[in-house]
N, C-alpha and C positions, 0 to 999 in steps of 0.2 A: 199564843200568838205574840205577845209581848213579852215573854219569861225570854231568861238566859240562854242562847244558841251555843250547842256543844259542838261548833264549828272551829277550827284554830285562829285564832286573830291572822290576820295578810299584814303584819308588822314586826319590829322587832324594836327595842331600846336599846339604844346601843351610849354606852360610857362614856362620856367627853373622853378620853384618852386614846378609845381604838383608833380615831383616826391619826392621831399624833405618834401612836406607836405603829400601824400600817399603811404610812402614805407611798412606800414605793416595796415593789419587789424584785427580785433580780434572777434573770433566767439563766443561765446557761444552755448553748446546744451544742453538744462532743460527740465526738468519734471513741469507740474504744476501740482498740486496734490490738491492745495483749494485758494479761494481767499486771503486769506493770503498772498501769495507766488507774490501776481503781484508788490507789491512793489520793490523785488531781481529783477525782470525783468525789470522793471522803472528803477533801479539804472546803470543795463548795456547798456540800451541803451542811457542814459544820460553820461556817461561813454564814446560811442561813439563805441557801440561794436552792431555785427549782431547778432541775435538771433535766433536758431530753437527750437523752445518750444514744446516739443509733448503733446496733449491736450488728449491723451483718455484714461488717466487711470480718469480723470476731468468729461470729457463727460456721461462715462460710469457710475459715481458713483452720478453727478447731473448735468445734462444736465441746469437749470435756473443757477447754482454759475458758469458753464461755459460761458453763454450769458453776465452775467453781467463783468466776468471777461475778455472779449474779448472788451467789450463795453468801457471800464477803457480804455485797451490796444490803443484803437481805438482812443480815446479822446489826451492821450497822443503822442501818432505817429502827430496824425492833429496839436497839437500843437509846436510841434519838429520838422514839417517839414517831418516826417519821412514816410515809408511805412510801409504795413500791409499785408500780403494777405494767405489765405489759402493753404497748400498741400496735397492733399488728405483730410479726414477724420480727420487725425489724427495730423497732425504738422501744426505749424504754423512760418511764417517767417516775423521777425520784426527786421525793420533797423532803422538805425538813419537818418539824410537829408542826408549824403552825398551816398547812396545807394537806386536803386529804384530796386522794384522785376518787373521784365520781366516777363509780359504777355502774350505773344505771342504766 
C-alpha cells in the first residue's frame, strides 16, 4: 500500500536553460507552386522555422514535380534530423530537429 508505485511521475525537470534557449518559435505557411520553390523552404527550416506548406495547387497542376519535390523535402528533413509528415491531402508540415509532428 505504501511501497513505490510503478506509475510514471505526471512531471518533468526541466534545465534553467530550456526556457532561455525556447522562448519563441517561428512558423511559416507557403504555397508551393513548382519545384523551384523547395529551395525558400530548405532555407526556413535551416533557419530553424516550422513549416505548413500547402501542396495542392502543385499536386493538381503535376502530381510527378510534386513526388519529387516531397522526395528533396524528405532527404533534407532525414538529414536535419528533422520531421515530415502529411495533413490531409493538401498541407504539409515540416520541422526542424528540435520539433516532432505527433502521430497519434
Amino acid at each position: 500500500m505504501f511501497g513505490k508505485s510503478n506509475q510514471p511521475e505526471d512531471y518533468a525537470e526541466l534545465d534553467e536553460n530550456f526556457f532561455k534557449e525556447h522562448t519563441s518559435y517561428n512558423v511559416v505557411v507557403d504555397t508551393l507552386r513548382s519545384f523551384d520553390e523547395i529551395e525558400k523552404v530548405q532555407n526556413a527550416l535551416r533557419d530553424g522555422k516550422v513549416v505548413f506548406l500547402r501542396i495542392k495547387e502543385m499536386r493538381d497542376a503535376d502530381i510527378n514535380e510534386l513526388k519529387r519535390s516531397v522526395d528533396r523535402l524528405k532527404k533534407t528533413c532525414s538529414a536535419m534530423s528533422g520531421d515530415i509528415a502529411g495533413v490531409d491531402e493538401d498541407v504539409l508540415i515540416i520541422t526542424p530537429n528540435y520539433a516532432k509532428v505527433f502521430r497519434g
